[in-house]
VONU-702908 format. One line per 2 residues: their letters; for each residue x, y, z of N, C-alpha, C. Coordinates in Angstrom, 1 decimal, decimal comma, padded with zeros to 4 digits. Layout:
BEGIN
a = X Y Z X Y Z X Y Z  ...
This chain:
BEGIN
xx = 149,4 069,1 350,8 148,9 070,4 350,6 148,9 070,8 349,1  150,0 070,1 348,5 150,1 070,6 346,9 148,9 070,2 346,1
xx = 148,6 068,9 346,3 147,3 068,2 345,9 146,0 069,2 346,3  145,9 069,4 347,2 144,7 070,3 347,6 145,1 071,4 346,8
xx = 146,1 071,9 347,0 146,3 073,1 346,0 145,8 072,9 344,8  146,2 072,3 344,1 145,7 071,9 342,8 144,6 071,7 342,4
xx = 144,0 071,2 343,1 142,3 070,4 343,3 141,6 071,8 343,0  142,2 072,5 344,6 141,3 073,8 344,4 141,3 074,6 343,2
xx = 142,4 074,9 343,0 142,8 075,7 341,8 141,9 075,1 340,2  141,8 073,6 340,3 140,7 073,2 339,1 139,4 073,4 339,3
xx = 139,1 073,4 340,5 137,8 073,9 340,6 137,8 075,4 340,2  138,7 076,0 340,6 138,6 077,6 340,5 138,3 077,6 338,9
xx = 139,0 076,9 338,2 139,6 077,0 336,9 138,0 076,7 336,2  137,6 075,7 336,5 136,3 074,9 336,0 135,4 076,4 335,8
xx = 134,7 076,3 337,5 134,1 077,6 337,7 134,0 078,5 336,6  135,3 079,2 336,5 135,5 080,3 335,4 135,4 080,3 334,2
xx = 135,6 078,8 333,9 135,3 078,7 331,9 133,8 078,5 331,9  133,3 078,1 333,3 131,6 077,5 332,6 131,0 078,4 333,2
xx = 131,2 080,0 333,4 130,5 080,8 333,5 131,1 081,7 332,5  132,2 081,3 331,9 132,5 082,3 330,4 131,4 082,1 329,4
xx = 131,2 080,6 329,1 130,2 080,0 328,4 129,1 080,5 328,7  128,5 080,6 329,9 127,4 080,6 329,7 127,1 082,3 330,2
xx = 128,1 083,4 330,0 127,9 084,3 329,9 127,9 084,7 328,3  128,7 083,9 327,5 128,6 083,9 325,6 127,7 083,6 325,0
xx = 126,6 083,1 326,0 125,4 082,9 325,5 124,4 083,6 325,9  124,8 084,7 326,5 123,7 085,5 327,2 123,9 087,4 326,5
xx = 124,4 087,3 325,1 123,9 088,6 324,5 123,2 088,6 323,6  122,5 087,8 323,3 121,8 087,5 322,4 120,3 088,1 322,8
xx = 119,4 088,9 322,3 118,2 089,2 322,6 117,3 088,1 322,1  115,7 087,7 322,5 114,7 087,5 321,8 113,2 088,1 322,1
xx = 113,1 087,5 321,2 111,5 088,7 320,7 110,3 087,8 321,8  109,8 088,6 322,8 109,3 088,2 324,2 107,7 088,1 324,3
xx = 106,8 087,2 324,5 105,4 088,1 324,9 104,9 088,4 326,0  104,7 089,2 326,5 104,1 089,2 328,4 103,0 088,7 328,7
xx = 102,8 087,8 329,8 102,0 087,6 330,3 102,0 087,9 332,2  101,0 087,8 332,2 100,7 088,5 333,9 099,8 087,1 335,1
xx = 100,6 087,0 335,7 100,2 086,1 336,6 099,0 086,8 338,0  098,0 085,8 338,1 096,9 086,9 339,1 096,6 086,3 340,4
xx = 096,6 086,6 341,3 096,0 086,5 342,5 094,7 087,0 343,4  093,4 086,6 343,0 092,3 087,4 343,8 092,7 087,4 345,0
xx = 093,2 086,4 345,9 093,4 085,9 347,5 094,5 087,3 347,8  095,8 087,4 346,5 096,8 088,3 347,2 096,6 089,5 347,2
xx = 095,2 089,7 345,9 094,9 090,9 345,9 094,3 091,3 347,4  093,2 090,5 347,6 092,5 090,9 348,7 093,2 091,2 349,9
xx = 094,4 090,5 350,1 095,2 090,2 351,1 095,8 091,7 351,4  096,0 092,8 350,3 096,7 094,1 350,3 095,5 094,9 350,3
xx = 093,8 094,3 350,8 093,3 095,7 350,9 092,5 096,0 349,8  092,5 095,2 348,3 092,0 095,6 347,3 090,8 094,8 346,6
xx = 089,6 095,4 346,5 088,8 094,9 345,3 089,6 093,9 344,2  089,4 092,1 344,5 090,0 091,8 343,9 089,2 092,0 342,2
xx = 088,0 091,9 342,1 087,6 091,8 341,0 087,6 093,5 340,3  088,3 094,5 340,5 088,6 095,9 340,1 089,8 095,7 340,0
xx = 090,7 095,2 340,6 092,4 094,7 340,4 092,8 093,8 339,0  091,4 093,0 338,9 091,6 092,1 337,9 090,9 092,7 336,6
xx = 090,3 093,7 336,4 089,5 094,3 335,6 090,8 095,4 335,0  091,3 096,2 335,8 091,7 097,1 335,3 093,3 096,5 334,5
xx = 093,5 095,1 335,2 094,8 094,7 334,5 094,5 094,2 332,8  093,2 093,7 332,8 093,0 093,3 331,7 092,4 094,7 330,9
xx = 092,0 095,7 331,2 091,8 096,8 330,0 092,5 097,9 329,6  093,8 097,7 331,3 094,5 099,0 330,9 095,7 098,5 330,7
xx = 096,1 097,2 331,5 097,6 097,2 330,8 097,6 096,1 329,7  096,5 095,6 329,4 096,2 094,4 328,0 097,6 093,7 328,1
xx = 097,6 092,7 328,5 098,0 091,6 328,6 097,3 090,7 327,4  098,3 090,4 326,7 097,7 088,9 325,4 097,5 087,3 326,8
xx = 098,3 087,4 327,3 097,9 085,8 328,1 098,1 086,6 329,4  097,4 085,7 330,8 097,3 085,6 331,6 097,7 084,4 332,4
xx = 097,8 084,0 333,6 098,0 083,0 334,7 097,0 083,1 335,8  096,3 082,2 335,8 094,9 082,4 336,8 095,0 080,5 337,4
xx = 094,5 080,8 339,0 094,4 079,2 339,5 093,1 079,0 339,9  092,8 077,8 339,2 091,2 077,3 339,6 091,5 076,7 341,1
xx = 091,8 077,1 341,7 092,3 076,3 343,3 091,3 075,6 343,7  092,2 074,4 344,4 091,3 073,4 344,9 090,2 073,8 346,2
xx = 090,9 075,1 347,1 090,2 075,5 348,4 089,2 076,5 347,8  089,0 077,0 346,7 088,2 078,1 346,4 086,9 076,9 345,7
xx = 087,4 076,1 344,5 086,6 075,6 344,0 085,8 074,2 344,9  086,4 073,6 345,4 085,5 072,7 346,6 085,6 073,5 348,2
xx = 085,4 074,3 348,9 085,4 074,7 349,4 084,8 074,3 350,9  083,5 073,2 349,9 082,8 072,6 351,1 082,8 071,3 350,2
xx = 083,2 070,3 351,1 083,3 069,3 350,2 082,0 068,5 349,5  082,4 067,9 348,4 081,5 067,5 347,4 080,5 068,4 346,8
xx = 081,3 069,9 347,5 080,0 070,9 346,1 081,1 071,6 345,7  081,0 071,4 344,1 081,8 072,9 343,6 081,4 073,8 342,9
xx = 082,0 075,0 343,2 081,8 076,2 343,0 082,6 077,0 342,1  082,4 077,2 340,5 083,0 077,8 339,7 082,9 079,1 339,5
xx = 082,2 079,7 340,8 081,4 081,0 339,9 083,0 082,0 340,0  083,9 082,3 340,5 085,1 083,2 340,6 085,8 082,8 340,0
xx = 086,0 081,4 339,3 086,9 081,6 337,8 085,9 081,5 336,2  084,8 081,4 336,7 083,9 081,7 336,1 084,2 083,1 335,5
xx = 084,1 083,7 336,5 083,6 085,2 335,9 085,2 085,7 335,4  086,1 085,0 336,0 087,9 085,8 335,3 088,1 084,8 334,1
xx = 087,5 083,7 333,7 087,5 083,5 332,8 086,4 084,5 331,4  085,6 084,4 331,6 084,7 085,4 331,3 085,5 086,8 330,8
xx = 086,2 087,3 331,8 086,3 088,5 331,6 087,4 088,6 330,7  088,3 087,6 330,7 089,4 087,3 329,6 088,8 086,9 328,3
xx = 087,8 086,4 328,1 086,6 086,2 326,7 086,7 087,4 326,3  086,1 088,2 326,8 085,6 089,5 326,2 086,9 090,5 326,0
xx = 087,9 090,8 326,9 089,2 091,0 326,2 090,1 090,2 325,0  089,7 089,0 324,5 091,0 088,6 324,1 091,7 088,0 324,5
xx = 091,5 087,7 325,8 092,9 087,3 326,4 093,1 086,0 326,9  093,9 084,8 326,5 094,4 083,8 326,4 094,7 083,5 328,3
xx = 094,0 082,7 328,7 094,6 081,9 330,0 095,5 080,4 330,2  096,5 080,9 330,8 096,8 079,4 331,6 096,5 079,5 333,0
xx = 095,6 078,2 332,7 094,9 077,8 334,1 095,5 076,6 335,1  095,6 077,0 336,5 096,5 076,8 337,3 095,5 075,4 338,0
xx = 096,0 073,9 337,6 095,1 073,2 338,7 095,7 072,4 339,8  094,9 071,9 340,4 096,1 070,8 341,6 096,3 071,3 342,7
xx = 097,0 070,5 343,7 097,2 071,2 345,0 097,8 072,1 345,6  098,7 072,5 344,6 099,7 073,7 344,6 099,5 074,9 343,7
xx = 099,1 076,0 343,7 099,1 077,1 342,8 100,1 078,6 343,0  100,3 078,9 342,4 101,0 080,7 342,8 100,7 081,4 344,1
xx = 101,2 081,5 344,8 100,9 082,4 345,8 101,1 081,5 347,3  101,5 082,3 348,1 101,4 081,5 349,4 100,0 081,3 350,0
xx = 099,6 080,7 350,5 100,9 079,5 351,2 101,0 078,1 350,4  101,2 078,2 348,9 101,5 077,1 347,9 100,9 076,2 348,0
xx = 100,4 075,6 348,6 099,4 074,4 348,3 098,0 075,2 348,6  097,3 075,2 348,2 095,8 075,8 348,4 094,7 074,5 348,1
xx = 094,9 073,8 349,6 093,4 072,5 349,7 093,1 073,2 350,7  091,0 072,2 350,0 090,3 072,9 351,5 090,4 072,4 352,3
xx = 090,1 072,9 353,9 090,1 072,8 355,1 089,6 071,1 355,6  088,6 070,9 355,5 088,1 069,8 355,5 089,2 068,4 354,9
xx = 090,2 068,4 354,0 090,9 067,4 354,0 091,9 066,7 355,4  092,0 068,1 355,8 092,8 067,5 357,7 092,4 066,5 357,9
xx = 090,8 066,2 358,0 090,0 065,1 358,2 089,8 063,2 357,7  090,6 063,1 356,2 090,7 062,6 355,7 091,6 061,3 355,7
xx = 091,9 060,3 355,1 093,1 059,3 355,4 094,0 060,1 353,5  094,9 059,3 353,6 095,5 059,8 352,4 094,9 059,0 351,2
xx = 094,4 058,0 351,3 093,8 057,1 350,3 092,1 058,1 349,9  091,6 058,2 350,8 090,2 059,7 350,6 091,1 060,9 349,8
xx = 092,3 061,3 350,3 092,5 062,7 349,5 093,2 062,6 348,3  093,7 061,5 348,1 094,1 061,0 347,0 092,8 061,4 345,5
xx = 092,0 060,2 346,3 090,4 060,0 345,4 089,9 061,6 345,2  089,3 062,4 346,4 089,1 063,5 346,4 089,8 064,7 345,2
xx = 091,3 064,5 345,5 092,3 065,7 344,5 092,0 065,4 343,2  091,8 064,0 342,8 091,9 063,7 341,5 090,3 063,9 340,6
xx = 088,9 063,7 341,5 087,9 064,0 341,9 087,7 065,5 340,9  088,0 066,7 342,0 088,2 067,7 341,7 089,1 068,1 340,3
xx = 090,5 067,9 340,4 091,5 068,3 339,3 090,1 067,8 337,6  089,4 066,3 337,3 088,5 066,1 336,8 087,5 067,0 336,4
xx = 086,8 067,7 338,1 085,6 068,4 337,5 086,3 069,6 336,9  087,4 070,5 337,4 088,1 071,1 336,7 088,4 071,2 335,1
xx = 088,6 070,7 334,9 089,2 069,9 333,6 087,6 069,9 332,3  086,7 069,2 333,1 085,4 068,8 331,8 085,0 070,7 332,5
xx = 084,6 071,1 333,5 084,2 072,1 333,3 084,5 073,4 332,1  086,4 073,6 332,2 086,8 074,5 331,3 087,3 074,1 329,6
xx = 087,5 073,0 329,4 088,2 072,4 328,6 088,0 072,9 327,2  086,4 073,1 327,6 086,0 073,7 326,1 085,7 075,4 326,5
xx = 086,2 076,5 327,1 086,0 077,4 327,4 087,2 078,6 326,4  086,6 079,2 325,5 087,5 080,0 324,9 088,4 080,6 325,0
xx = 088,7 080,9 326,7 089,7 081,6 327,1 090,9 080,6 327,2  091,1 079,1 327,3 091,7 078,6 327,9 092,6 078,4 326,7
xx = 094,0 078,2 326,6 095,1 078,1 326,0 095,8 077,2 326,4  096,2 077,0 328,1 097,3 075,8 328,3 096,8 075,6 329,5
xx = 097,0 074,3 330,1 096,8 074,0 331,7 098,2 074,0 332,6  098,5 074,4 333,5 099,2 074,1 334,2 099,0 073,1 335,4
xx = 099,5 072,0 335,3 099,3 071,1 336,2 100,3 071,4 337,7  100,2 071,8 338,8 100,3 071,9 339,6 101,8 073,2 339,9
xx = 102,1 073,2 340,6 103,2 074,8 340,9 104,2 074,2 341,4  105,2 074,1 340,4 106,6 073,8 341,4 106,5 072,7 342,3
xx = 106,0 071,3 341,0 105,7 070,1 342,1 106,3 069,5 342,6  108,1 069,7 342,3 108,9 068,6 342,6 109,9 069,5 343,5
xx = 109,6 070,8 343,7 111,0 071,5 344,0 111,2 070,5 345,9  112,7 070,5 345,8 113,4 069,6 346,5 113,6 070,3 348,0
xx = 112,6 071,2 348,2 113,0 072,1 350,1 111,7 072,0 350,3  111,5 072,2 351,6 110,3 072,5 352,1 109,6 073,9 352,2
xx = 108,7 074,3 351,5 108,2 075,9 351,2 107,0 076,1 351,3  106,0 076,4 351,9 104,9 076,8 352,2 103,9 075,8 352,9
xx = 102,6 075,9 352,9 102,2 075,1 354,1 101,7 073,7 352,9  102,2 073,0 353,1 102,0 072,2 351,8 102,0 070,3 352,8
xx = 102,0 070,2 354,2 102,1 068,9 354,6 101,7 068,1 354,0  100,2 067,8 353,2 098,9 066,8 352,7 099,8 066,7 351,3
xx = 101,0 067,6 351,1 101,0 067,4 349,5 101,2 065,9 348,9  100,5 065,5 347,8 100,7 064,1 347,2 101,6 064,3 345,8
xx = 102,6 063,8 346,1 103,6 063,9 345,0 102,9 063,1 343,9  103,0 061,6 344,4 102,4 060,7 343,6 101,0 060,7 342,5
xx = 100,3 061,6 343,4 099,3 061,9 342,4 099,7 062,8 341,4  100,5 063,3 341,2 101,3 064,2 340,1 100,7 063,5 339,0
xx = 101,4 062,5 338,4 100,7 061,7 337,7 099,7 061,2 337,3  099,4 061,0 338,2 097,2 060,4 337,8 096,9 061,9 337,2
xx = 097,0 063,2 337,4 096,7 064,4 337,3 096,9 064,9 335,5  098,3 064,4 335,6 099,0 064,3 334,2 098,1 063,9 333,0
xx = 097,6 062,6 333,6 096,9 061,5 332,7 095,7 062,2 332,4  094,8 062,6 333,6 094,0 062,7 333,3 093,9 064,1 332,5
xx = 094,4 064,9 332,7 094,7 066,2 331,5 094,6 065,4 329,6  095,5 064,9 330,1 095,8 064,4 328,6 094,3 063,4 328,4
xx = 094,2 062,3 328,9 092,9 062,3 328,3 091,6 062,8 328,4  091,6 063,5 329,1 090,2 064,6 329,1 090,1 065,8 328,3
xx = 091,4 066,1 328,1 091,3 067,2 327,4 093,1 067,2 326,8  092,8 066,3 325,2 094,1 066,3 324,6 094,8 068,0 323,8
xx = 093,3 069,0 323,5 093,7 069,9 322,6 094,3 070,7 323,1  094,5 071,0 324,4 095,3 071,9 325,2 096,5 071,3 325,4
xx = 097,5 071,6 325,1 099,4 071,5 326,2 099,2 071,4 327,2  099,9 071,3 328,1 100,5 071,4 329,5 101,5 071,6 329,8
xx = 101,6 072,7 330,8 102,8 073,4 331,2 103,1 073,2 332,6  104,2 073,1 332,9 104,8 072,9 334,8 106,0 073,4 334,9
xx = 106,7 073,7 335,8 107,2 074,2 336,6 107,8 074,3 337,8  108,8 075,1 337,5 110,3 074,6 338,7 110,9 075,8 339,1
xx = 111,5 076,0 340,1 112,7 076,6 340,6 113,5 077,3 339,6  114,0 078,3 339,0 114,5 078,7 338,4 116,0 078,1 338,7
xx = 116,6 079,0 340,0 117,8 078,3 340,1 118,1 077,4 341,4  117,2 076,3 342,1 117,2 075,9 343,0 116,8 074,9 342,8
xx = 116,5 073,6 340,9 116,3 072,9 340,6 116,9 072,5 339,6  116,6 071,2 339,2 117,9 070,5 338,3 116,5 071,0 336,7
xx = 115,3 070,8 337,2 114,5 070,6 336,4 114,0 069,1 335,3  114,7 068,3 336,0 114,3 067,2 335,0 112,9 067,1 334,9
xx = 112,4 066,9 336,1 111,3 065,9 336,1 109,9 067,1 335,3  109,8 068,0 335,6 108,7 068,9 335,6 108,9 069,2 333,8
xx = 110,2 069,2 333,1 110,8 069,8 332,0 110,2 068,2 331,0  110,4 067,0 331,3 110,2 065,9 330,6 109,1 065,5 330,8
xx = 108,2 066,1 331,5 106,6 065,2 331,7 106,1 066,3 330,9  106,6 067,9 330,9 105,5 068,6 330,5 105,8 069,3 328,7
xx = 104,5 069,5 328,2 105,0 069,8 327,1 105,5 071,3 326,7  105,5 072,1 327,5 106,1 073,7 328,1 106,4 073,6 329,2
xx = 107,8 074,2 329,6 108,0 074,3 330,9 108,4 075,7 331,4  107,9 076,3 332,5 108,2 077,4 333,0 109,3 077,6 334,3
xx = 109,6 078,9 333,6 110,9 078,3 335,3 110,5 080,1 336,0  110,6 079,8 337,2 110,7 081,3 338,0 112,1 082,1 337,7
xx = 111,8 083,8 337,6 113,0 083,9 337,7 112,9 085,2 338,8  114,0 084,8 339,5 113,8 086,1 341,0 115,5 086,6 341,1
xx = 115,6 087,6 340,9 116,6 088,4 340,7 117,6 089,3 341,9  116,7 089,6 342,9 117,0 090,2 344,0 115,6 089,4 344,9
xx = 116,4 088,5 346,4 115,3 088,2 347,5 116,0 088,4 348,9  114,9 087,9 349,4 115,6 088,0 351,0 116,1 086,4 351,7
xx = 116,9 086,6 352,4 117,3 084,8 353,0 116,4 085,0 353,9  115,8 083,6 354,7 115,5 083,4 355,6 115,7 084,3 357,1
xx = 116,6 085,0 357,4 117,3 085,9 358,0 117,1 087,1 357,7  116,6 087,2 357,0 116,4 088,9 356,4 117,5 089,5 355,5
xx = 118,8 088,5 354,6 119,3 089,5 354,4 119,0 089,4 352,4  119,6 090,6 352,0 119,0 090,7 350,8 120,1 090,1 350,0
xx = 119,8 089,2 348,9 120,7 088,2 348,6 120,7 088,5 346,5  121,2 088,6 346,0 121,1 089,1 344,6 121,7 087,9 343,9
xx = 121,0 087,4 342,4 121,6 086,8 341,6 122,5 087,5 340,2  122,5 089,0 340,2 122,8 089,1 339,2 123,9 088,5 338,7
xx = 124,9 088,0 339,7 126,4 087,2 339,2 125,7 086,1 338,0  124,4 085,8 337,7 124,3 084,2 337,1 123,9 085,0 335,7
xx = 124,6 084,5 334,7 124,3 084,8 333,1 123,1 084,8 333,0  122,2 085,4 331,6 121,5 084,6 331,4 121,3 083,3 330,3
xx = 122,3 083,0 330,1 122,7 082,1 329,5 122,2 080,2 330,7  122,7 081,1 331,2 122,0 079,7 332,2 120,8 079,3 332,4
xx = 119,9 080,1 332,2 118,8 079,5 332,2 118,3 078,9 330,5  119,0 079,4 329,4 119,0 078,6 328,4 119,7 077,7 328,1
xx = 120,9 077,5 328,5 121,0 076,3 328,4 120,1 075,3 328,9  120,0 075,7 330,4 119,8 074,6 331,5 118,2 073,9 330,6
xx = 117,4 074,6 329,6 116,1 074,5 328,9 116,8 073,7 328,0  118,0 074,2 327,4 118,3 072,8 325,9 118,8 071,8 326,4
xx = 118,7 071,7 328,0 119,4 070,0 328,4 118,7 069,2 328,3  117,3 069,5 328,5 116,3 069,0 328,5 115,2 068,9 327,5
xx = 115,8 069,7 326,1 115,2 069,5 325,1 113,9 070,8 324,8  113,9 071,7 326,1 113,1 072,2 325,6 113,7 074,0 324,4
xx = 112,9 073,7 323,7 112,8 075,1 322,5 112,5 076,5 323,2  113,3 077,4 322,4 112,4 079,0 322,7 110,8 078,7 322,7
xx = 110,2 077,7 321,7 108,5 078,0 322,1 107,9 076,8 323,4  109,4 076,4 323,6 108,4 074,9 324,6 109,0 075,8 325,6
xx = 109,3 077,2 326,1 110,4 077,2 327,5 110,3 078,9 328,1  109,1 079,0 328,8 108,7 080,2 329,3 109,6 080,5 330,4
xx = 109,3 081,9 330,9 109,4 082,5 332,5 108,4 082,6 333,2  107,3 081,3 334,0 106,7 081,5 334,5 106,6 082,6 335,6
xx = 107,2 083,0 336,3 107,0 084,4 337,3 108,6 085,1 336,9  108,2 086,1 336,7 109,3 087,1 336,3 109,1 088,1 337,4
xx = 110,0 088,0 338,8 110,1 088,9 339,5 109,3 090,4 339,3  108,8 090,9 339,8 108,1 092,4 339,7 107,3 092,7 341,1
xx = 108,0 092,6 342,2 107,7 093,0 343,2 108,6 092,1 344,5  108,5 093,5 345,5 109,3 092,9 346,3 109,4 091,8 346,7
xx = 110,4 091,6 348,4 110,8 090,1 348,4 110,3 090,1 349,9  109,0 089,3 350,3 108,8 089,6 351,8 109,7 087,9 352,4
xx = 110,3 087,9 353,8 109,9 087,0 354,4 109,5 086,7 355,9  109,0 088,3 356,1 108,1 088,7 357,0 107,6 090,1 356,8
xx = 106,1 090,1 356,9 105,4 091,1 356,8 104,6 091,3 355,4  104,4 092,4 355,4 104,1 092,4 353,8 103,9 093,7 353,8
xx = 103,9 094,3 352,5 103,1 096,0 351,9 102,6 096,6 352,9  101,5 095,9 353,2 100,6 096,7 354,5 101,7 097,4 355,6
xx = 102,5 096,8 356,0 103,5 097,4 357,2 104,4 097,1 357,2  105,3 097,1 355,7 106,7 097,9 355,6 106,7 099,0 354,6
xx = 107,8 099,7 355,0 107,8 101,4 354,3 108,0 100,9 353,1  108,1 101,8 352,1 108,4 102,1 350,7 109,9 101,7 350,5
xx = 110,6 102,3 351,6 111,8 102,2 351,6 112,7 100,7 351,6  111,9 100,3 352,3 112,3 098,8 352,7 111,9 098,3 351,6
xx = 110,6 098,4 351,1 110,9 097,6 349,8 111,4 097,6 348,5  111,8 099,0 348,5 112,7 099,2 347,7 114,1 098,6 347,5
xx = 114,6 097,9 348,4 115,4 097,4 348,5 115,7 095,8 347,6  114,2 095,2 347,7 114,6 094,3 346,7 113,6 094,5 345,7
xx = 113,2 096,1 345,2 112,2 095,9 344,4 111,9 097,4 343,9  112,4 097,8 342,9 112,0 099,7 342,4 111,9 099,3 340,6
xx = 111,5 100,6 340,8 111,6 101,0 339,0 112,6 100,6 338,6  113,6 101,1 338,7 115,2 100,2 337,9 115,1 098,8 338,0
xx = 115,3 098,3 339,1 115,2 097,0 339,2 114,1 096,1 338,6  113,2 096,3 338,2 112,0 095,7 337,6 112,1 095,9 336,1
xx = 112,9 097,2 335,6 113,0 097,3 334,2 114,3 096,5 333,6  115,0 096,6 334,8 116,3 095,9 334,6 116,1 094,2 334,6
xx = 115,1 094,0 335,6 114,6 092,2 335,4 113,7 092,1 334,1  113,1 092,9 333,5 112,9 092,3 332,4 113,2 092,7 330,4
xx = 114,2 093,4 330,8 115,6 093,7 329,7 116,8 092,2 330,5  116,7 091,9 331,1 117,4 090,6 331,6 116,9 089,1 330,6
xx = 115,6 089,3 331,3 114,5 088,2 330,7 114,4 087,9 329,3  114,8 089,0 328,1 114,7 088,8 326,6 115,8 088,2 326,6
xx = 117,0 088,2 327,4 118,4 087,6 327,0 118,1 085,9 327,9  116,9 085,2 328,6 117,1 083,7 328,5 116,4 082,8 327,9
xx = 116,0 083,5 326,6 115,5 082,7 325,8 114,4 081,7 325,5  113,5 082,8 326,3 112,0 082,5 326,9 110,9 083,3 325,9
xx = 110,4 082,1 325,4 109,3 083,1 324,1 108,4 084,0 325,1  108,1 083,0 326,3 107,0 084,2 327,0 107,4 084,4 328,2
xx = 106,6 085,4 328,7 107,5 085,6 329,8 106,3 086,4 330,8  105,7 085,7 332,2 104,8 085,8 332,5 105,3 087,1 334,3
xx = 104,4 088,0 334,2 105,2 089,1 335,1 104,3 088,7 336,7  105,2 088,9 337,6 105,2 089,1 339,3 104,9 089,7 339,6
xx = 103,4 090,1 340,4 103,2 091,3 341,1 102,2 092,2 340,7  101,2 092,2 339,9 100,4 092,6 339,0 099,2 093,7 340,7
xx = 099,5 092,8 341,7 098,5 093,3 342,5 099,2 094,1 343,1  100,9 094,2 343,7 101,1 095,4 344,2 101,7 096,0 343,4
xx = 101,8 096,2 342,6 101,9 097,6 341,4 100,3 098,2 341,6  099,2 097,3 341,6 098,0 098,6 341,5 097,7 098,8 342,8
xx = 098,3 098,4 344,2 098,6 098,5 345,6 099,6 099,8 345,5  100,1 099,8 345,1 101,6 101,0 344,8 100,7 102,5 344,0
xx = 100,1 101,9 342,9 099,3 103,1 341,9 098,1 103,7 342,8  097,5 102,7 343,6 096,3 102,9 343,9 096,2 103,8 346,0
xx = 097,0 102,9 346,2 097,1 103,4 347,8 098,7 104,1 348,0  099,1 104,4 347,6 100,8 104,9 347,5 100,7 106,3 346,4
xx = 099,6 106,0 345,8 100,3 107,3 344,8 101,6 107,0 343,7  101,7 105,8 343,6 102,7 105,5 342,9 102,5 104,9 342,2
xx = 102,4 105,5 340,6 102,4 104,6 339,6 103,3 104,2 338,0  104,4 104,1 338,9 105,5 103,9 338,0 105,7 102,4 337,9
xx = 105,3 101,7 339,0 105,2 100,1 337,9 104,5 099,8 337,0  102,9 099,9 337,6 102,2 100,2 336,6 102,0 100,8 335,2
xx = 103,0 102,0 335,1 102,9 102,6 333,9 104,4 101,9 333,1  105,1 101,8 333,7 106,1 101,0 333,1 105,7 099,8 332,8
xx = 104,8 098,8 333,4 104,6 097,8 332,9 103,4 097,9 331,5  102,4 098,8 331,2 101,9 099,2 330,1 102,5 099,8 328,7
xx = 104,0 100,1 329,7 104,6 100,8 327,6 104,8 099,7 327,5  105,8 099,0 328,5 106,7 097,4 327,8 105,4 096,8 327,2
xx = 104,3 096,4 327,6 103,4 095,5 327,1 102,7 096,3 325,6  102,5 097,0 325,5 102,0 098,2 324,5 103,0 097,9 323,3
xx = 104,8 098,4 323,8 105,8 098,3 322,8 105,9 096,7 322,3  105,2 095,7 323,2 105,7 094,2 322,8 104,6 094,0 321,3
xx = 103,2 094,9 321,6 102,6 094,8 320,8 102,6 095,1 319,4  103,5 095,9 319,5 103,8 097,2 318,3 104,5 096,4 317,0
């Protein structure tokens, strides 16, 4: 029993110095730039004009970069024809703003249900969707490569995370790689950026293939169970270290989604109250997750939720995300 005593007691001991550490690394501010991650599908999904959701984010809260996905189910939609005309036109409309995109390719992009292939692959052997993904991720690629708006590619969303999360069965790990390649030599003048689990990944693999890596960061969610589950216990020191293990710099080491809206894991906006979601999601909280975000050492820091803030401003009467997320972005510019 004394042994066990002891054992435990070094763990306890451990524990407490390597969260002193990595709390001594977390008062440090740095100088942040925002970007805003988009969803036409999630817009639509709440009800809203996606192409007036995406307009007014680019003229009234000016965003310098963006996150947009050329999805595989939007752009082949019917197999062997593709159809560019809807990142067409949000590419476009980021031309004429200014505004810098990273473009989301592959079989996985932002938003549920995380893999986004079209329908017609059910049909397939995996040796066809193989050919097929890589097919596509291609026409992608020569299509935008030379397109003004474009700044960095992101090769696929959280390709390696280690649970099972969204409707993702067809996913091909393996082709991660052929995808990689073909970025790089189709189009060398762009970077590439990928991404992981903030705190539910080691990050190796996504952090050493890519040349920017983004990590999620979610602050307040719900378990499986419904109950509301908070990280504030974790420094933010942790997420800069866990970036210099692997070599990456303040300019190689974003916040791809920076929490900014609630946490469903049933239902959504449409039919739960205000109240409920306020729970993992208000004014304090959203200002407080990103006065959090300048302390992990993330040159950019790309924001959550862009469609129900103008869901909240627009059908709610409520536009306190919204206008809070316009000074912060306004003051970053100043």
């Amino acid at each position: 029993m004394k042994i066990l005593g002891y054992i435990l007691a070094s763990i306890i001991l451990i524990i407490v110095i390597l969260w002193i550490i990595l709390w001594s690394f977390s008062h440090k501010t740095y100088p942040v730039d925002y970007g805003i991650s988009f969803s036409p599908d999630h817009a639509s999904s709440l009800g809203l004009d996606w192409k007036e959701t995406y307009i007014a984010m680019l003229t009234d809260l000016k965003p310098t970069y963006i996150r947009i996905a050329a999805m595989w189910s939007d752009i082949e939609h019917d197999e062997g024809t593709y159809d560019f005309s809807n990142v067409d036109w949000m590419m476009e409309q980021a031309v004429q703003q200014n505004t810098k995109v990273v473009l989301v390719v592959g079989q996985k992009a932002p938003r549920w249900p995380e893999c986004h292939v079209p329908g017609w692959v059910s049909g397939i052997d995996s040796s066809a969707y193989h050919e097929k993904l890589l097919a596509y991720v291609k026409a992608v690629i020569e299509h935008y490569k030379d397109n003004p708006a474009l700044e960095l590619w992101q090769v696929e969303n959280e390709a390696f995370i280690r649970f099972a999360f969204g409707e993702c069965a067809r996913f091909d790990t393996e082709a991660v790689s052929d995808e990689l390649e073909y970025v790089r030599q189709l189009d060398p003048a762009h970077k590439i950026v990928m991404t992981d689990s903030g705190e539910l990944s080691t990050w190796r693999l996504p952090a050493t293939l890519s040349d920017i890596f983004g990590t999620t960061l979610y602050r307040k969610v719900r378990t499986p169970q419904g109950y509301v589950f908070s990280y504030n216990f974790l420094p933010a020191g942790f997420y800069r270290l866990k970036a210099a293990l692997w070599g990456k710099s303040f300019d190689s080491f974003f916040v791809s989604e920076l929490q900014g809206e609630p946490w469903f894991t049933t239902g959504s906006p449409l039919d739960t109250s205000v109240s409920e979601m306020e729970k993992t999601m208000n004014s304090d909280t959203l200002a407080n997750n990103m006065s959090y975000a300048t302390h992990v050492g993330a040159s950019r820091v790309y924001l959550w939720g862009v469609e129900w803030w103008y869901f909240m401003k627009t059908q709610k009467n409520d536009s306190r995300y919204w206008d809070l997320i316009q000074q912060t972005i306004a003051s970053s510019h100043s």
